[in-house]
N, CA, C and O of each residue as an XYZ file, in Angstrom:
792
protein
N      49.807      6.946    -10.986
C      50.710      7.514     -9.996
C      51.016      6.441     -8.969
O      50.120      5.877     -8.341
N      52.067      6.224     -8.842
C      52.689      5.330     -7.610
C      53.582      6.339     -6.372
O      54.344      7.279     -6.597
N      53.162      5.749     -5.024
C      54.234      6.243     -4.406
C      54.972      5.549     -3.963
O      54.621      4.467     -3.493
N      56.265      5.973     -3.975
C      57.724      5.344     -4.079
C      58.907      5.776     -2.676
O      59.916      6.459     -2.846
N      58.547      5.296     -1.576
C      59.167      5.724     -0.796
C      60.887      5.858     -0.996
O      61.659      4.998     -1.418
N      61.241      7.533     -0.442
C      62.719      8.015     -0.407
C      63.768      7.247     -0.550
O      64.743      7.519     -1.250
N      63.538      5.776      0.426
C      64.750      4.953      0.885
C      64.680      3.721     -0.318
O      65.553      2.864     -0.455
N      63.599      3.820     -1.045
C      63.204      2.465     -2.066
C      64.423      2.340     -2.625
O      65.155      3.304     -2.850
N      64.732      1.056     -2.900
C      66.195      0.196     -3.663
C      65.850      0.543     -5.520
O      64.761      0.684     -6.075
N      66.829      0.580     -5.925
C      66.564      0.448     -7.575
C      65.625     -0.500     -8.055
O      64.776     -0.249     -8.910
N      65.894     -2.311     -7.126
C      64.705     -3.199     -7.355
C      63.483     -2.977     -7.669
O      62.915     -3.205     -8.737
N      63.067     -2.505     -6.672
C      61.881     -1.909     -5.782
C      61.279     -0.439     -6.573
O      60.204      0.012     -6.176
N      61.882      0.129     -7.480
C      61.511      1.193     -8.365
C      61.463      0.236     -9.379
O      60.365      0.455     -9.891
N      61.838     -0.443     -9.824
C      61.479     -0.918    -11.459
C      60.216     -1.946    -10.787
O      59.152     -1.479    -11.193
N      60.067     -2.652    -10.280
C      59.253     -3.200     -9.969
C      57.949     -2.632     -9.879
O      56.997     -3.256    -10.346
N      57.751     -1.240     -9.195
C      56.655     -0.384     -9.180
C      56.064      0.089    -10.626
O      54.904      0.149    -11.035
N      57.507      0.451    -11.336
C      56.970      0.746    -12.263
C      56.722      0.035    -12.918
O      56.170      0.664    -13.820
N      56.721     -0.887    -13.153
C      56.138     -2.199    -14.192
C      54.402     -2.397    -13.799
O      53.570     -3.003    -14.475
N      54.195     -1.691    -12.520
C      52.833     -2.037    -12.327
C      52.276     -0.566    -13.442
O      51.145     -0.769    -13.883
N      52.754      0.464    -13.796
C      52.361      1.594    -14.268
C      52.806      1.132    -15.675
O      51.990      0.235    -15.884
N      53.309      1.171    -16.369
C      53.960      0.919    -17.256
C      53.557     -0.613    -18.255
O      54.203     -1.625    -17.981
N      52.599     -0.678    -19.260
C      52.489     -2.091    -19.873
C      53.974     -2.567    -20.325
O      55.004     -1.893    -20.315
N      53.803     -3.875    -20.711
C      55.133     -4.664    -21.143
C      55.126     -4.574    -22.664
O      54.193     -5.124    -23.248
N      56.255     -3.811    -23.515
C      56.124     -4.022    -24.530
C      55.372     -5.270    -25.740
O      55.247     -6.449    -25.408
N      55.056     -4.896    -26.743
C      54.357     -6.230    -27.308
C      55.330     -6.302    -28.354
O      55.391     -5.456    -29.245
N      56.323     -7.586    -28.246
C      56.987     -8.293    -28.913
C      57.140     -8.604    -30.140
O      56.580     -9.698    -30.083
N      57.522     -8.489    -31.424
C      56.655     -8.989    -32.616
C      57.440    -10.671    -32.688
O      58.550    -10.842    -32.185
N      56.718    -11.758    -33.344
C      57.243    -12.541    -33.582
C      58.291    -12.712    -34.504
O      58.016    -12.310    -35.634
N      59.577    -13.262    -34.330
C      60.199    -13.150    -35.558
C      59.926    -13.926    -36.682
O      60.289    -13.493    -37.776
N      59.264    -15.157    -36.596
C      58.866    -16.255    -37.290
C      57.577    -15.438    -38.427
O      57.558    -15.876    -39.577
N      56.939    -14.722    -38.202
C      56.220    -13.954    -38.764
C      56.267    -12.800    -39.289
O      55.328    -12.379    -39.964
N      57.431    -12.053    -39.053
C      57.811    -11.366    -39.305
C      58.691    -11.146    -40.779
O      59.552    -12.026    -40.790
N      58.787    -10.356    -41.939
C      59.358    -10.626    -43.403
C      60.792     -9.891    -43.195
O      61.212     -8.816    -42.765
N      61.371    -11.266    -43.827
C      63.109    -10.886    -43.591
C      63.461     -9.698    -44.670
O      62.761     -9.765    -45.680
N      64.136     -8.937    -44.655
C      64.469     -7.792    -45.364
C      65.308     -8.124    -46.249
O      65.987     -9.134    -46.064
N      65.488     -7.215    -47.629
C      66.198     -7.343    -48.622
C      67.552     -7.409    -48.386
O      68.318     -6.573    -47.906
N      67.715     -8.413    -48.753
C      69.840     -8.601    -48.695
C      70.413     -7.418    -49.151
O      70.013     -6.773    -50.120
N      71.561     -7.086    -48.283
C      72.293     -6.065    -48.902
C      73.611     -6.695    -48.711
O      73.813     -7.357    -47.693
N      74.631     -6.525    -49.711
C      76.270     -6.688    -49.820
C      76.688     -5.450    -49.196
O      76.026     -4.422    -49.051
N      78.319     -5.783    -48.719
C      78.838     -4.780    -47.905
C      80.129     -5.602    -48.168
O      80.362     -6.796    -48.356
N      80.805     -4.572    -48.110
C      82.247     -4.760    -48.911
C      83.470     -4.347    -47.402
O      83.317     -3.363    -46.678
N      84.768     -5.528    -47.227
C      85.289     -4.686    -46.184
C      86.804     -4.021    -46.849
O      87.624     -4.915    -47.061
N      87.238     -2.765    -47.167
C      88.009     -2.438    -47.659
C      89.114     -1.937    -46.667
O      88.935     -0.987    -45.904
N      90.518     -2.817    -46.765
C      91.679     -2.547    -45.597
C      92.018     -1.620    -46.055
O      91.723     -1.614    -47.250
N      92.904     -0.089    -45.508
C      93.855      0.583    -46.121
C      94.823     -0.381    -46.430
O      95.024     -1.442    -45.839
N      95.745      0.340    -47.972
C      97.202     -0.099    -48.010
C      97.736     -0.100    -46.372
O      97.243      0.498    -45.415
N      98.849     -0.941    -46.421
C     100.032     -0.497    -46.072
C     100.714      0.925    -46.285
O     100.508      1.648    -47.260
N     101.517      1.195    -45.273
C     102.224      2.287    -45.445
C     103.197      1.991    -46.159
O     103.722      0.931    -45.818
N     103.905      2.761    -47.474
C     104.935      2.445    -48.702
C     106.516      3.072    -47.632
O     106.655      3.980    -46.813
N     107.144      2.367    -48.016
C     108.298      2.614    -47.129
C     108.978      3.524    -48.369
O     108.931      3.235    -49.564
N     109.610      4.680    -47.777
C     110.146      5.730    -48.505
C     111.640      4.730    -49.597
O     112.413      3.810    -49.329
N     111.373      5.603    -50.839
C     112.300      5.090    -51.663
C     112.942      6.056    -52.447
O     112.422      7.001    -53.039
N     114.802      5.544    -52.366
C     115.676      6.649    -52.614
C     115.308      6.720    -54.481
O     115.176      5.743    -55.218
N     115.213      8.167    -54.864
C     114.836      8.495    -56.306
C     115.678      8.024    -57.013
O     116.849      7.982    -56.633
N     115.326      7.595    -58.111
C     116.210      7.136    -59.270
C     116.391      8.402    -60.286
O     115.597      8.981    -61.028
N     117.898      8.600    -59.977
C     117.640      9.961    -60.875
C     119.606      9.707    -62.215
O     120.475     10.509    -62.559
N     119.474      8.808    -62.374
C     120.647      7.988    -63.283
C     120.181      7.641    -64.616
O     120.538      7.777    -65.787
N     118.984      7.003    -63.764
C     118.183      5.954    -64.924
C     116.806      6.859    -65.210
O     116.396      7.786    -64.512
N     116.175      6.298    -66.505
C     115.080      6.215    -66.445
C     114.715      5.504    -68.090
O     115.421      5.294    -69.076
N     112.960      5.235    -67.723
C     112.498      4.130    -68.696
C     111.624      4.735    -69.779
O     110.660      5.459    -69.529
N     112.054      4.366    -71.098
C     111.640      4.883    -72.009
C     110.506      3.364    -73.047
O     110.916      2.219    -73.238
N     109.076      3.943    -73.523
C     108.888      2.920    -73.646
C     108.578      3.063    -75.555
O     108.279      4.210    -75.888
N     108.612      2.457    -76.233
C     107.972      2.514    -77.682
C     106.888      3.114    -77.765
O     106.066      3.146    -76.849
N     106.744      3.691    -78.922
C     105.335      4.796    -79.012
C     104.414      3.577    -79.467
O     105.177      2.714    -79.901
N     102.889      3.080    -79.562
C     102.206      2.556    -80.499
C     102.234      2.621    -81.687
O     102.255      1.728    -82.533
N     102.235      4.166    -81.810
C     101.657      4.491    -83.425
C     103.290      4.340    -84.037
O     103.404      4.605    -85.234
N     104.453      3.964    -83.354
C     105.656      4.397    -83.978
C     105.866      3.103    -84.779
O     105.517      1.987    -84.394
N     106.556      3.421    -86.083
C     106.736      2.809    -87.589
C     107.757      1.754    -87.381
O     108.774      2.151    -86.812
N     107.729      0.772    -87.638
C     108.892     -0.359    -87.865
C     110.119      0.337    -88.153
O     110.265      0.662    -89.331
N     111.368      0.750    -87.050
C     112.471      1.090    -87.397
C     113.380      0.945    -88.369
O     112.628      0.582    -89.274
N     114.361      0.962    -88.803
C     115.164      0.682    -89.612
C     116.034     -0.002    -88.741
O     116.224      0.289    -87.560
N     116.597     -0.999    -89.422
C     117.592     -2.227    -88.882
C     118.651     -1.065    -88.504
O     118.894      0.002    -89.069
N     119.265     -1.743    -87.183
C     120.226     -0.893    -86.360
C     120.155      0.436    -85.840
O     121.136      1.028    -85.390
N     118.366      1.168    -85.930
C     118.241      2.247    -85.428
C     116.744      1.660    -83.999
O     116.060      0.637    -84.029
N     116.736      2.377    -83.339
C     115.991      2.299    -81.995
C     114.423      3.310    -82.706
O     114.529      4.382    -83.303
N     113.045      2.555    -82.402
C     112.257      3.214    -82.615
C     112.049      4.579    -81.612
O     112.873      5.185    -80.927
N     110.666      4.788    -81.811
C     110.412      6.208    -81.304
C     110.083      6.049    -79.910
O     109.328      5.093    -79.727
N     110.321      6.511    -79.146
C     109.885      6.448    -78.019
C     109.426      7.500    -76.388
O     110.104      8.519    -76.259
N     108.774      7.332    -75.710
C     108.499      8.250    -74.534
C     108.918      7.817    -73.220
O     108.910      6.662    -72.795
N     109.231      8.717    -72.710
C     109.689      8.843    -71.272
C     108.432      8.663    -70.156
O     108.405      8.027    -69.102
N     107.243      9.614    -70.924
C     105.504      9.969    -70.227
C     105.127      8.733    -69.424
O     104.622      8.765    -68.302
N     105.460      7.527    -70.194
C     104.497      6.170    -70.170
C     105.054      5.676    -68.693
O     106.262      5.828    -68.513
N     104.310      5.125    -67.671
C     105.097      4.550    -66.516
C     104.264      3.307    -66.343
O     104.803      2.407    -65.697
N     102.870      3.061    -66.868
C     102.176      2.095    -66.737
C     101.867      1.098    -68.018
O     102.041      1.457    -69.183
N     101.436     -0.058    -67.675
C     101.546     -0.856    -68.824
C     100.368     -1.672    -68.293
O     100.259     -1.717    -67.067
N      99.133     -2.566    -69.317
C      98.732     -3.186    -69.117
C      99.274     -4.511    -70.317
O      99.718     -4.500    -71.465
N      98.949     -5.549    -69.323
C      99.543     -6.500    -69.899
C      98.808     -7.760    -69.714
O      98.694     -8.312    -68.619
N      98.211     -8.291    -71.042
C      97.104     -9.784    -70.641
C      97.948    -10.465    -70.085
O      99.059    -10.217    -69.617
N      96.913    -11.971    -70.228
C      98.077    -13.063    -70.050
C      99.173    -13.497    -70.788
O      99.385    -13.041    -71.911
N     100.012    -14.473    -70.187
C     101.063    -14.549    -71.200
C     102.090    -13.374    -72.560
O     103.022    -13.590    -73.335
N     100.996    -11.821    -72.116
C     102.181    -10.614    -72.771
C     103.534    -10.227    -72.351
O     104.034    -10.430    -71.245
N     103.920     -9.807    -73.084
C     105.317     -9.256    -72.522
C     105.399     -8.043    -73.569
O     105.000     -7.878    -74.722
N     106.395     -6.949    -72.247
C     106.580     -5.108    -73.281
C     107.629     -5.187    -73.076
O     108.068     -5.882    -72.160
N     108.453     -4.406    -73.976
C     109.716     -4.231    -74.575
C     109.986     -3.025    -74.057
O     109.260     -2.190    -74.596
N     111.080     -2.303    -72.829
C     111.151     -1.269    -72.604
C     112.901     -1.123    -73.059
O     113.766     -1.779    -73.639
N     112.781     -0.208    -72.577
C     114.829      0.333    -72.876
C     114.871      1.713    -71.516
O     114.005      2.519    -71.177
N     116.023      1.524    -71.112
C     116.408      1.948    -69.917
C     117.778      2.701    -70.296
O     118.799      2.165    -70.726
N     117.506      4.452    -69.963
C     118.597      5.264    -70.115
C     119.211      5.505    -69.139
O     118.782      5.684    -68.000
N     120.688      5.535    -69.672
C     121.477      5.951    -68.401
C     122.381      7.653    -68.779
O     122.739      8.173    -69.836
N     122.447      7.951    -67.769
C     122.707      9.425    -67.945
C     123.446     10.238    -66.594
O     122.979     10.556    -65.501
N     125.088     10.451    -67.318
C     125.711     11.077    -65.735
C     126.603     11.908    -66.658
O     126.883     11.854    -67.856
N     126.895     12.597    -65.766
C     127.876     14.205    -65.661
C     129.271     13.774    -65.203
O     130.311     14.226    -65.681
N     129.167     12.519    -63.876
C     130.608     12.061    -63.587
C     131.222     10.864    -64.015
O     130.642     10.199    -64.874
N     132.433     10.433    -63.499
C     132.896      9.646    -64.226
C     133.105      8.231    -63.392
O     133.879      8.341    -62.442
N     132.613      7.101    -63.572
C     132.572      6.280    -62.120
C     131.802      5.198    -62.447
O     131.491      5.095    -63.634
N     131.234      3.955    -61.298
C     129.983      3.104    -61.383
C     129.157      3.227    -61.078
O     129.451      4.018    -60.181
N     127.933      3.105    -60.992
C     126.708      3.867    -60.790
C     126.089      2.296    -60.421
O     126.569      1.393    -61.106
N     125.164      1.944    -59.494
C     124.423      1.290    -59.113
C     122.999      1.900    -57.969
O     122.812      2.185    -56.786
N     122.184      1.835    -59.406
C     120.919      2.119    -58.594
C     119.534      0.860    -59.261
O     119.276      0.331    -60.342
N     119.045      0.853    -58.075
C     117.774     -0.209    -57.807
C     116.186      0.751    -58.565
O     115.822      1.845    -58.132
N     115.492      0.010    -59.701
C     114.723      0.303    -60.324
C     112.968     -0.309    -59.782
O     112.578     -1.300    -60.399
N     112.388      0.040    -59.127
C     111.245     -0.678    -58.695
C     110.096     -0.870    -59.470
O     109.918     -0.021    -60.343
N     109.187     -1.859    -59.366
C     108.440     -1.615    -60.071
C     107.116     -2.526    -59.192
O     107.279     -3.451    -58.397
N     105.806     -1.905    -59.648
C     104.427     -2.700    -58.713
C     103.423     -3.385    -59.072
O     102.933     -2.647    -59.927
N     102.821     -4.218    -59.019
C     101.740     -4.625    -59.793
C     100.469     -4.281    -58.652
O     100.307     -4.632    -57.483
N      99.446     -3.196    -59.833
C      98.251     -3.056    -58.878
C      97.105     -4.223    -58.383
O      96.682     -5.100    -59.137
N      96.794     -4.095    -57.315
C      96.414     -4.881    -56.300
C      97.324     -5.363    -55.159
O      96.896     -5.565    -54.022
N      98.927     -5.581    -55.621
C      99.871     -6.611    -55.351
C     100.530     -5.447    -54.275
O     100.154     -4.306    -54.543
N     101.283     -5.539    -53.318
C     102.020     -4.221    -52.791
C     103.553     -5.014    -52.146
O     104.322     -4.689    -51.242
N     103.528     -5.954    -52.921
C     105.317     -6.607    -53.389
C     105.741     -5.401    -54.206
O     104.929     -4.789    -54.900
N     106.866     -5.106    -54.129
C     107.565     -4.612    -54.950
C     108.892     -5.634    -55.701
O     109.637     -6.401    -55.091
N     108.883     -5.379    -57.019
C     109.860     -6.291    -57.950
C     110.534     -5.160    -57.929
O     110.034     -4.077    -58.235
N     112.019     -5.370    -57.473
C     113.129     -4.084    -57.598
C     114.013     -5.098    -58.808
O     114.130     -6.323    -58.769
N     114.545     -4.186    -59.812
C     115.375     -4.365    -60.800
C     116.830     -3.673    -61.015
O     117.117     -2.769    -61.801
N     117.600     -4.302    -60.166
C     119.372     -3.944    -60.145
C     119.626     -3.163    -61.811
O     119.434     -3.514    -62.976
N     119.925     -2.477    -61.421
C     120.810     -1.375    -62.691
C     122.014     -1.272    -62.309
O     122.158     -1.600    -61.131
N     122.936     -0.951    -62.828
C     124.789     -1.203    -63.021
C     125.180     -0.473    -64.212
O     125.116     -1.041    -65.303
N     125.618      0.848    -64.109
C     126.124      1.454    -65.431
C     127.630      1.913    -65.210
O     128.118      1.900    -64.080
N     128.309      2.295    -66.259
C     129.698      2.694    -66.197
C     129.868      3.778    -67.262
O     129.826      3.576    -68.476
N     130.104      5.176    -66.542
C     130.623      6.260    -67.008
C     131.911      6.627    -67.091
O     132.383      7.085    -66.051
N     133.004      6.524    -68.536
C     134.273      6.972    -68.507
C     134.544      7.372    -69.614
O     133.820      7.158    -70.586
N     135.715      8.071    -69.662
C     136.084      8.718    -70.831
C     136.997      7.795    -70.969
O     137.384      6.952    -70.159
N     137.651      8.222    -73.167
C     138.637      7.271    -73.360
C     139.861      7.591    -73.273
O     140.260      8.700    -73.627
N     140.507      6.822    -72.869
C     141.839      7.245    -72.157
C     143.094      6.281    -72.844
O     143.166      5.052    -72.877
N     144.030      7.284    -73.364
C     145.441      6.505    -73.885
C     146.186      5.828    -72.995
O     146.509      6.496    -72.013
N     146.533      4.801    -73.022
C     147.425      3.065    -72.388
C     148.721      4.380    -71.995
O     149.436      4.562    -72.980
N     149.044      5.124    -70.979
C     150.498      5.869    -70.701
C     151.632      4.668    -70.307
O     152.710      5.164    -69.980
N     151.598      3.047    -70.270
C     152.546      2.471    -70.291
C     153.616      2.470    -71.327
O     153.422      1.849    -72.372
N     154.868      3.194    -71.100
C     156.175      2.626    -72.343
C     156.308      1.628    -72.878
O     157.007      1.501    -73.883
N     155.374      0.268    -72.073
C     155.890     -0.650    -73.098
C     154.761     -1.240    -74.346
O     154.898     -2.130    -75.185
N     153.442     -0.173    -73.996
C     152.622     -0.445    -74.825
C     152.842      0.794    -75.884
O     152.349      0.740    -77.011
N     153.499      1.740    -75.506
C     153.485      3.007    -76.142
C     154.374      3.155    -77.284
O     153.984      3.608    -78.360
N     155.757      2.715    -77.022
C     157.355      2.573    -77.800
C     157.616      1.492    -78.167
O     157.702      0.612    -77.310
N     157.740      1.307    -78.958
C     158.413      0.244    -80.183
C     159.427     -0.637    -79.744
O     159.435     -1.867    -79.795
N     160.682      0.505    -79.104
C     162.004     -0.064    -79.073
C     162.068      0.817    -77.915
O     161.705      1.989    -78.012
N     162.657      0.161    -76.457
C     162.501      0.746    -75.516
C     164.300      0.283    -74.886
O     164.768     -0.838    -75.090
N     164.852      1.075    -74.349
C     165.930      0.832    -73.411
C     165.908      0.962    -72.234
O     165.261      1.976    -71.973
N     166.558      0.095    -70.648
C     166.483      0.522    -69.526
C     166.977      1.581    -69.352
O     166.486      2.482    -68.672
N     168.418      1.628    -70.172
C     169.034      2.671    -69.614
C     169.894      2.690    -71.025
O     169.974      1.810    -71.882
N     170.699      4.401    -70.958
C     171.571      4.751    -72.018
C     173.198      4.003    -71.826
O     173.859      4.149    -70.798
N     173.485      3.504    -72.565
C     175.134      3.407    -72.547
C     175.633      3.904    -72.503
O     175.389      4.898    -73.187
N     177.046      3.936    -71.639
C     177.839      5.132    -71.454
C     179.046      5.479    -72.170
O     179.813      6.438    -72.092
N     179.008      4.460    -72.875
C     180.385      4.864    -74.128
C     179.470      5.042    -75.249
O     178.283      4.767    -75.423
N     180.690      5.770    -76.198
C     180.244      6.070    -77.636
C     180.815      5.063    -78.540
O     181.878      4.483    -78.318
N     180.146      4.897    -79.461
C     178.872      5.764    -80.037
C     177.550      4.801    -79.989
O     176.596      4.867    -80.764
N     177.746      3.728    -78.702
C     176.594      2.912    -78.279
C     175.647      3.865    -77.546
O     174.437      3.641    -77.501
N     176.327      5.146    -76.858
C     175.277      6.056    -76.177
C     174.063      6.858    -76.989
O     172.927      7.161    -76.623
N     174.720      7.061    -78.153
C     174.060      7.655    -79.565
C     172.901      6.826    -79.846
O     173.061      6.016    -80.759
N     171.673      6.846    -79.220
C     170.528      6.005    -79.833
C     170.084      6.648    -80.552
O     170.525      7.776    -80.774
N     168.903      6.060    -81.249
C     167.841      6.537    -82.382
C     166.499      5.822    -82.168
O     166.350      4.602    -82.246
N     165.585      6.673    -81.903
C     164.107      6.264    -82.077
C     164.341      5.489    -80.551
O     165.114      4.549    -80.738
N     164.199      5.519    -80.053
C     164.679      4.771    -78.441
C     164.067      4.967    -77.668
O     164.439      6.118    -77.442
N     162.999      4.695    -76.653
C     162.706      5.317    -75.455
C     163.663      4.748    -73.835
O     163.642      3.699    -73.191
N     164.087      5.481    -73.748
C     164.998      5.285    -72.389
C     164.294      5.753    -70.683
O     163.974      6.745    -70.029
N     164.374      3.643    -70.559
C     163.817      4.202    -69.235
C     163.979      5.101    -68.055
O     163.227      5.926    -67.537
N     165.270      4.664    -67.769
C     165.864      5.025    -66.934
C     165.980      7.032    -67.140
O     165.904      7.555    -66.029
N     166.074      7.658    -67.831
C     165.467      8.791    -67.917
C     164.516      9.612    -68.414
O     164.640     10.817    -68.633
N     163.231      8.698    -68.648
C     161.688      9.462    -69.291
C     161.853      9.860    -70.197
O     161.001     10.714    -70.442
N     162.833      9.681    -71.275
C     162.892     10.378    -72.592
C     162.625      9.568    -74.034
O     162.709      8.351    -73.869
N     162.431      9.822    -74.913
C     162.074      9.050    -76.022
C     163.220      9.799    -77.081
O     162.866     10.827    -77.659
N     164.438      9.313    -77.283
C     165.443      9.345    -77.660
C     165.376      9.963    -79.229
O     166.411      9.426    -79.623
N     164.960     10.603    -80.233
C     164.994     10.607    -81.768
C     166.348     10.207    -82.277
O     166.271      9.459    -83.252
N     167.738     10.538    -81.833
C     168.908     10.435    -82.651
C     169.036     11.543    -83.794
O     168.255     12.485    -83.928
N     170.089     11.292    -84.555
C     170.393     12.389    -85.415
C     169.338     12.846    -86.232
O     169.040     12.090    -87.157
N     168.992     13.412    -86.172
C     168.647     14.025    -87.361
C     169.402     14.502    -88.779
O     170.250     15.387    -88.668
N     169.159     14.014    -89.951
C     169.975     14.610    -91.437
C     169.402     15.659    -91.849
O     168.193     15.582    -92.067
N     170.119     16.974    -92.080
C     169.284     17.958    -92.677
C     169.421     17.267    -94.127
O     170.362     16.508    -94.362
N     168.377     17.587    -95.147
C     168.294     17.562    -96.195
C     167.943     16.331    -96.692
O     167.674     16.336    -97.893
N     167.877     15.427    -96.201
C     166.949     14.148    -96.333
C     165.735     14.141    -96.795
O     164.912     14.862    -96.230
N     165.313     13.293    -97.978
C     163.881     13.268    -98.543
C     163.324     12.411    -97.288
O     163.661     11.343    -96.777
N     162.421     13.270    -97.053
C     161.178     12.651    -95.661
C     160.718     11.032    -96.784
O     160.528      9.876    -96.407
N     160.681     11.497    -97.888
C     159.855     10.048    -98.424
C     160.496      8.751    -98.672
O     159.904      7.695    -98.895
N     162.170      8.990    -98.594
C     162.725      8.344    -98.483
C     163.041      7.604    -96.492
O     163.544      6.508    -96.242
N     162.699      8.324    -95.760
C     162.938      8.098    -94.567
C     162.261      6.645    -93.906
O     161.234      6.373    -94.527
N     162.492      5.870    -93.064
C     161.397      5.011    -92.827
C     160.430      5.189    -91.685
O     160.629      5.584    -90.536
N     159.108      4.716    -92.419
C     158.259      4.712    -92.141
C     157.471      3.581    -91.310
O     156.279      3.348    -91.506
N     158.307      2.862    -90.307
C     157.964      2.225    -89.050
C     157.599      3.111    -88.335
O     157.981      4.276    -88.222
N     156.535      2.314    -87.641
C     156.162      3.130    -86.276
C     156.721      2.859    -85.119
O     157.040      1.723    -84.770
N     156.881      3.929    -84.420
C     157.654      4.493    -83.568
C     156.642      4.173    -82.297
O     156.968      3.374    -81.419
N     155.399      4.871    -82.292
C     154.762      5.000    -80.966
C     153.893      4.815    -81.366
O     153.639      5.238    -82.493
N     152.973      4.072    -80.628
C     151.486      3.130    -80.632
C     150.693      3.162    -79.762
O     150.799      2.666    -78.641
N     149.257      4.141    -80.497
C     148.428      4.853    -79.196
C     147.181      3.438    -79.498
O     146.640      2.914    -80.473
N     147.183      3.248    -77.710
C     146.081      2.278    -77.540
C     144.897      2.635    -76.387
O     145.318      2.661    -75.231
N     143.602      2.885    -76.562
C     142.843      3.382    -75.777
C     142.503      2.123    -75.113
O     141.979      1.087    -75.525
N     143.050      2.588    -73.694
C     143.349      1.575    -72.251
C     141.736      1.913    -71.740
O     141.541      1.397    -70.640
N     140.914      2.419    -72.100
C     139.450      2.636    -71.146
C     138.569      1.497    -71.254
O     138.764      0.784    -72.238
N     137.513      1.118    -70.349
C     136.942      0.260    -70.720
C     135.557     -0.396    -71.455
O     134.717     -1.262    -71.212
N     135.939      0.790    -72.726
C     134.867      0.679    -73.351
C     135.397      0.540    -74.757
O     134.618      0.404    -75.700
């Protein structure tokens, strides 16, 4: 028991008590046996993935394993399921990439792809073209024998087989009743050419 007068400083209390109180006994460290090593691993979170617009045009189809050596000019078997690939060194995989639309137009969408560990992304430009086939409506790819315009005297006004610009019409001329069709000639008249670009 110590007494510790009211007004005593913080000093002045540890000090007292050190007379009550032994001084811990120290161990040496030099004597003391160092403890079993332990590993400790420091693991960063990812990064946060920056949002990416869906690819919904495209998508990647890859060869089955078990699927059979195709036939020349046909595409083997393949799945849509597969999104991962392992690949040694120096491998390379053979994928094929579908395209698929309802409208009619260019389509450009960006295909990403990641390698685990890595959090680069390799984006792969896609470019497709959806159109239907469409007939060349130019007269001068269309008509054979084309005129600006009709003549106004006879019987130069009287064309045959003619398309006339100057009024949107494609001229036939007389017709013969009673004419063998097999005797008739058989030049062509109008020449359909699919102007699309495919």
């Amino acid at each position: 028991m110590v007494d510790i007068a009211i007004a005593a400083t913080i000093k002045k209390i540890c000090e007292a008590a050190k007379t009550v109180v032994p001084e811990p006994l120290w161990p040496d460290p030099d004597k003391e046996p160092l403890p079993a090593p332990v590993t400790h691993s420091i693991v960063r979170p990812p990064p946060n993935r920056k949002e990416r617009p869906a690819v919904t045009l495209f998508s990647v189809w890859t060869p089955s394993g078990h699927a059979e050596e195709p036939e020349e000019g046909k595409l083997p078997e393949m799945s849509s399921s597969v999104t991962r690939w392992i690949l040694q060194p120096k491998e390379s995989k053979k994928i094929f990439v579908k395209f698929f639309s309802k409208n009619i137009g260019t389509f450009d969408q960006v295909l990403p792809f990641e390698i685990v560990g890595a959090y680069k992304t390799f984006n792969l430009s896609l470019n497709a073209i959806c159109e239907f086939p469409t007939i060349n409506s130019n007269y001068k790819n269309v008509f054979m024998a084309q005129k600006k315009s009709r003549p106004s005297q006879a019987p130069e006004s009287f064309l045959s087989k003619t398309y006339v610009v100057s009024e949107s019409v494609f001229d036939f001329g007389p017709l013969l009743i009673g004419k063998d069709p097999e005797k008739r000639q058989s030049d062509e008249l109008v020449k359909k050419v699919n102007s699309s670009v495919f």
